[in-house]
C-alpha angles and dihedrals in degrees: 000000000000114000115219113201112200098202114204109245112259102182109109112263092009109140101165121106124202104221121034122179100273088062095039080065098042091056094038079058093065094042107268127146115226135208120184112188104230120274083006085133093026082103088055099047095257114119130214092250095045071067101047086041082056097045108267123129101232116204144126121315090256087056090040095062103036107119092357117168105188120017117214125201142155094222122018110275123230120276095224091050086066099064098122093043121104121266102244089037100135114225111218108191143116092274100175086230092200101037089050101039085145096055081041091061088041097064093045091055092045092064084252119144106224120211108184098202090203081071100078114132108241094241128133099259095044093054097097085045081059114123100171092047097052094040082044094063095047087051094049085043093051100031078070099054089040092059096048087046091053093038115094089213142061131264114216119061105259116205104196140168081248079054139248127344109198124234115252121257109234120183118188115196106198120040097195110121093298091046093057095051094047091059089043086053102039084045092053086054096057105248131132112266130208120156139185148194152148099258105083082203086071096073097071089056087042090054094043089054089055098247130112135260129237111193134159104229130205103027102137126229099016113130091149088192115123135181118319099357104306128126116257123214099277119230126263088258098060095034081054091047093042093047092053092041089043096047090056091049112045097049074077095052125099092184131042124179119178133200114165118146129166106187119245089003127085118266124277117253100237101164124035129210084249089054093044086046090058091054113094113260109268093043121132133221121192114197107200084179103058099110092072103041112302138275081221127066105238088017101148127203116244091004146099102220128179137211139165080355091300104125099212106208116205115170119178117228101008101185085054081074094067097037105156089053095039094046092053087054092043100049083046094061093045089051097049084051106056091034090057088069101023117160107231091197091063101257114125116282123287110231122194134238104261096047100025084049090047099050104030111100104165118030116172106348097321137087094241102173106127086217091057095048100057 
C-alpha cells in the first residue's frame, strides 16, 4: 500500500495546503494510505478532524512522514525538516527548480526523488496536472479586486441624477492564463478593458473577452510564442515599438495589471518610472510578476509602494490569498497526476516518459533534469 504524507506549509505566509478532504478520499479510493500532519489546512478553513472525517491519520510531521511513500507540498519543504522521512520517498510539490537550486541539490543528496509540479509539459492530457494554470486563474481573479480595493473610484460607468460616473480604464499587460482572468474579471466589474502582449495569437482571446487589443503592428519577424505556450524575450525591435505604443497608451489607464513571466529567467520590465509618472495620480498598478523581479521599475515585493501618486501593489504569493479555493484546485492537480499512472498493485505510480522526464528533477542520488543541467 502506498503511503501518502500531507506536510504542513512552512514558507512564511503561505496558507495553501496541498491535500483537502475531497482528494484524501480520492486517494483512500485507490488504496492509498493518507497522513495529514496536524493544522497543516487550518490557513485554508479545513480543520484536522474535516481529515480524519475523510480517512487520513492526522499526527505530527515526524508521524506524518514515517513510512511515506510519496510527500505533498505546496511549496517544497525543508530538507532539514525530512529528516524522519524514508530515503526513495518522492516530493511532489511546486519546488521553483531554478529559484531553490540549493534545496534542489539537498533532496538529491537525501536519496529523495523530486517532482517539481510547475514542470508539467503544457500538453492536452497534462492540462488538469497544471499548477500554474489553476493558481493563475485565482491571481488574475484577485489582481483585479485588489485593484478595485486599492483604487479611490469606482469601476463600472454610473449614470445618476447627480450625473455620470465614467467606467475605469484597466490595462492588462500579459494575456497568458492570469491575464485572461483578469479581463474576464475586470469586464464583469464594468471597466473599460484593453490588453496586450507579445504573442500576436493573444488578440483573438482578447477580443472574445470584450476587451480591446493593443498591438504594435508591423514589426516584422515577432512571433513572441516559445515552446509550450509560453512568451519568449522579445527582440530589441519589438521591446523599442511596445514601449512607444504603450507609452502613449498607459498615460490614459487608470488601472494596470501585469502578468509577464517568462519561466527560469527574470521577469520582463514592462513599465518604467517615466511611463508610471505620466498616469494620473490615484491610479493603480498591480505587478503579478513581482516575485521574480518585477514587470515595474520600483515594484517591490510584499509591499504597496508610491510614486508620482501611483500606488504599485506587489503582493507575494497571490493565490495564497484565496487559499481555500487555491488549495482545492492545487490538491486536484497533484491527484490527477498521481492517479494517471497509478500502480494498481499497489507499487508507486509509473509515470511515463513525456510527463516523468519533464517533472523529475532528482533521480538516485543526482539532480537529472536536462533544464537544470545547462
Amino acid at each position: 500500500m502506498v503511503r501518502i504524507a500531507v506536510v504542513k506549509e512552512s514558507t512564511a505566509g503561505e496558507k495553501r495546503v496541498s491535500a483537502t478532504p475531497e482528494t484524501v478520499k480520492k486517494f483512500a479510493g485507490l488504496g492509498a494510505e493518507v497522513a495529514v500532519e496536524s493544522g497543516a489546512g487550518s490557513s485554508a478553513s479545513i480543520s484536522d478532524a474535516d481529515y480524519e472525517a475523510a480517512g487520513a491519520k492526522v499526527g505530527t510531521r515526524a508521524a506524518t512522514l514515517k513510512d511515506a511513500d510519496i510527500i505533498l507540498g505546496v511549496q517544497g519543504p525543508d530538507p532539514e525538516s525530512l529528516k524522519s522521512a524514508k530515503k526513495g520517498a518522492w516530493i511532489v510539490a511546486g519546488l521553483n527548480p531554478f529559484g531553490e537550486r540549493a534545496r534542489v541539490d539537498a533532496y538529491a543528496a537525501a536519496g529523495f526523488e523530486a517532482l517539481a509540479m510547475e514542470f508539467m509539459p503544457r500538453i492536452t492530457r497534462a492540462q488538469s496536472m497544471d499548477i500554474l494554470s489553476s493558481q493563475s486563474n485565482l491571481s488574475g481573479y484577485k489582481a483585479v479586486l485588489d485593484a478595485a480595493s486599492e483604487y479611490g473610484r469606482a469601476f463600472p460607468m454610473m449614470m445618476t441624477a447627480a450625473g455620470t460616473i465614467s467606467a475605469a480604464r484597466v490595462f492588462v499587460m500579459g494575456v497568458g492564463v492570469a491575464g485572461l482572468q483578469a479581463i474576464a474579471t475586470a469586464r464583469r466589474l464594468g471597466a473599460q478593458v484593453s490588453a496586450t502582449d507579445v504573442r500576436s495569437a493573444t488578440k483573438e482571446q482578447i477580443q472574445s473577452l470584450g476587451a480591446k487589443p493593443i498591438f504594435v503592428e508591423n514589426v516584422a519577424g515577432i512571433e513572441g510564442e516559445g515552446s509550450g505556450g509560453y512568451a519568449t524575450e522579445m527582440s530589441p525591435e519589438y521591446q523599442k515599438a511596445q514601449a512607444e505604443l504603450v507609452s502613449a497608451h498607459i498615460a490614459k489607464q487608470d488601472i494596470v495589471i501585469t502578468t509577464a513571466l517568462i519561466p527560469g529567467r527574470p521577469a520582463p520590465r514592462l513599465v518604467s518610472d517615466a511611463q508610471i509618472a505620466s498616469m494620473r495620480p490615484g491610479s493603480v498598478i498591480i505587478d503579478l510578476a513581482v516575485e521574480q523581479g518585477g514587470n515595474v521599475e520600483g515594484a517591490k515585493a510584499g509591499e504597496i509602494v508610491e510614486k508620482h501618486g501611483v500606488k504599485i501593489v506587489g503582493h507575494r504569493n497571490v493565490p495564497s490569498r484565496l487559499a481555500a479555493d487555491a488549495s482545492a484546485l492545487f490538491s486536484r492537480n497533484l491527484f490527477n497526476f498521481l492517479s494517471a499512472f497509478w500502480d494498481k498493485e499497489g507499487g508507486l505510480p509509473q509515470l511515463d516518459d513525456e510527463i516523468g522526464g519533464a517533472v523529475r528533477l532528482t533521480q538516485g542520488g543526482k539532480v537529472v533534469n536536462e533544464r537544470l543541467l545547462k
